[in-house]
C-alpha positions as a Markdown table, in Angstrom:
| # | Residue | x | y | z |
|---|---|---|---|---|
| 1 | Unk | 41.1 | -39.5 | -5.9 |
| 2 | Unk | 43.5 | -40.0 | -8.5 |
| 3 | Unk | 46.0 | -36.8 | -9.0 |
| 4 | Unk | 45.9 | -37.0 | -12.7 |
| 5 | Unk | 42.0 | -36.2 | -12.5 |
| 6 | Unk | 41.0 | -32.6 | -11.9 |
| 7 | Unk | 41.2 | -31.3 | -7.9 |
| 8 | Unk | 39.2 | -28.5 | -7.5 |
| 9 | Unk | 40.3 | -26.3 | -4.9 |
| 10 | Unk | 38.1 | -23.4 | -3.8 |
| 11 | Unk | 39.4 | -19.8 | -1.7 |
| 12 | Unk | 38.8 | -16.2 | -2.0 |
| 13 | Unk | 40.7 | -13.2 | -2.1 |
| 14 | Unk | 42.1 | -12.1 | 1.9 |
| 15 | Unk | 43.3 | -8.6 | 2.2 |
| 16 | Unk | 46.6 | -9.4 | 2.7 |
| 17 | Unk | 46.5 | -10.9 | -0.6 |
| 18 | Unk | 46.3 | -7.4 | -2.1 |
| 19 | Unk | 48.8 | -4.6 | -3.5 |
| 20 | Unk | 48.6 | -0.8 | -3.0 |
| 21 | Unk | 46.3 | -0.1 | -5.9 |
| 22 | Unk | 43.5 | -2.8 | -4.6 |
| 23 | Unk | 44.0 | -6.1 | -6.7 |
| 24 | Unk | 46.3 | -9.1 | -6.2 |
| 25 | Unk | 49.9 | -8.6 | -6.5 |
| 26 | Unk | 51.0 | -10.7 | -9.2 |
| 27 | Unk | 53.1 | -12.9 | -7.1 |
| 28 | Unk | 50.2 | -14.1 | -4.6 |
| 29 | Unk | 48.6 | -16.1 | -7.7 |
| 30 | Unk | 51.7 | -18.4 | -7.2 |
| 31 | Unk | 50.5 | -18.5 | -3.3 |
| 32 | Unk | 46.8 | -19.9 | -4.4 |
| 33 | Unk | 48.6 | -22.1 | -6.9 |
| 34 | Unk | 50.6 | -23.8 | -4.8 |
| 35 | Unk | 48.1 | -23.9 | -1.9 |
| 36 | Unk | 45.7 | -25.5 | -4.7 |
| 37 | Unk | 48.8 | -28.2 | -5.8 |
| 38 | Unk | 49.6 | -29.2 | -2.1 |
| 39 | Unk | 45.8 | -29.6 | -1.9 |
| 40 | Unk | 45.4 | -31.9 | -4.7 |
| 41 | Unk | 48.4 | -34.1 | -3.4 |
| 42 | Unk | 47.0 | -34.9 | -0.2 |
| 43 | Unk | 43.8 | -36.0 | -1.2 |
| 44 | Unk | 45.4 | -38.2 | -3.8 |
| 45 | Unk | 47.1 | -39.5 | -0.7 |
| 46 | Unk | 50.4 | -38.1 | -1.4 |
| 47 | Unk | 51.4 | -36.1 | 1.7 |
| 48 | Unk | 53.7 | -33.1 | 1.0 |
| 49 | Unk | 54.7 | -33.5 | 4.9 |
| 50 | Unk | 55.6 | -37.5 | 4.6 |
| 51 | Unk | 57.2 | -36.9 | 1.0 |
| 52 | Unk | 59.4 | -34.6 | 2.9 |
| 53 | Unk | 60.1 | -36.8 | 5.8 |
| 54 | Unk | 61.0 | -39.6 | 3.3 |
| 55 | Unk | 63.5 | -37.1 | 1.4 |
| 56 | Unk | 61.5 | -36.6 | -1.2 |
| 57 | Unk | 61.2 | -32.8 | -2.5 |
| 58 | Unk | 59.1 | -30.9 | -5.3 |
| 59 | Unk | 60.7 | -27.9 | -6.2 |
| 60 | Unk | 58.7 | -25.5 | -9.1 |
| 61 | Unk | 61.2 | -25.4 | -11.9 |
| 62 | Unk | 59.2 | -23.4 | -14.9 |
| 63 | Unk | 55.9 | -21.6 | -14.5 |
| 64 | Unk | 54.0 | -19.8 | -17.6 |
| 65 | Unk | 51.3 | -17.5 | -16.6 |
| 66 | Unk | 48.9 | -15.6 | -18.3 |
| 67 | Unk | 46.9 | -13.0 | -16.5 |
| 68 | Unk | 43.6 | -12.0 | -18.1 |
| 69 | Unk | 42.3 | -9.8 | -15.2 |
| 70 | Unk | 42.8 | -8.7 | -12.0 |
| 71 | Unk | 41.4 | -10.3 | -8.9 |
| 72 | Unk | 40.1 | -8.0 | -6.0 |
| 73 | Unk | 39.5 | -8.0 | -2.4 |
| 74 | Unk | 37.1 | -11.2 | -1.1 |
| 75 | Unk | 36.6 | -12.2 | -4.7 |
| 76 | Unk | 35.8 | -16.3 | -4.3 |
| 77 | Unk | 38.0 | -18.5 | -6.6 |
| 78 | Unk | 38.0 | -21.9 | -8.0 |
| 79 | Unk | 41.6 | -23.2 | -8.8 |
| 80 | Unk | 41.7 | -26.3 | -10.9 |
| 81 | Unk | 44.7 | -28.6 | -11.1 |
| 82 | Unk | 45.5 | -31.8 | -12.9 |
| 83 | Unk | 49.0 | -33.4 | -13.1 |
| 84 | Unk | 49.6 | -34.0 | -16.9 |
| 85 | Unk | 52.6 | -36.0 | -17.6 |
| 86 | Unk | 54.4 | -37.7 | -14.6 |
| 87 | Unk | 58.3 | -38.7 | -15.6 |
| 88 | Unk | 60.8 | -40.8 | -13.5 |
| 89 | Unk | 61.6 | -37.5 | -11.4 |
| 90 | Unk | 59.4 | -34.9 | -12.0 |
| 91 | Unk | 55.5 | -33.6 | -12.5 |
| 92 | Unk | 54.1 | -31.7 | -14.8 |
| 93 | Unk | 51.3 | -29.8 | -13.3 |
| 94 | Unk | 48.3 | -27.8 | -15.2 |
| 95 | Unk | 46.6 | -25.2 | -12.9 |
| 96 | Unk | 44.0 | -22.2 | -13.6 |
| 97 | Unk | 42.2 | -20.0 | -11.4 |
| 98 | Unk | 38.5 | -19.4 | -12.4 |
């Protein structure tokens, strides 16, 4: 797999996953997201673990979300991610949950 094609990553919401009031705490999207982009690196063969053991670090600079609706309790969701522009030193990653 190449990581500019589409990875398609599938989970579901755990319990731990959720705020108070019953849905996903805003914050845990970023948790499927990376879980998702990890994901998609490996099976393009691109090892978060050896990328770190050969000094090599991705750090999340910029993220722009848009939430349309909340996500509740053992609620199964696709994430999609495609790299879209890869530079001399950094990534630029497309992701959405579905």
């Amino acid at each position: 797999m190449i990581f500019c094609e589409t990875h398609v990553f599938h989970t579901q919401v755990e319990f731990d996953d959720l705020d108070a009031g019953g849905v996903v705490h805003h914050p845990k999207y970023l948790h499927f997201l990376e879980r998702a982009r990890t994901r998609a690196m490996n099976d393009a063969g691109c090892s978060y673990a050896d990328s770190m053991k050969a000094g090599v670090a991705f750090v999340i600079a910029e993220v722009r979300a848009k939430y349309l609706r909340p996500l509740r309790y053992e609620e199964k969701i696709t994430v999609l991610t495609r790299c879209v522009a890869i530079r001399r030193s950094s990534l630029k990653v497309f992701q959405a949950i579905v």
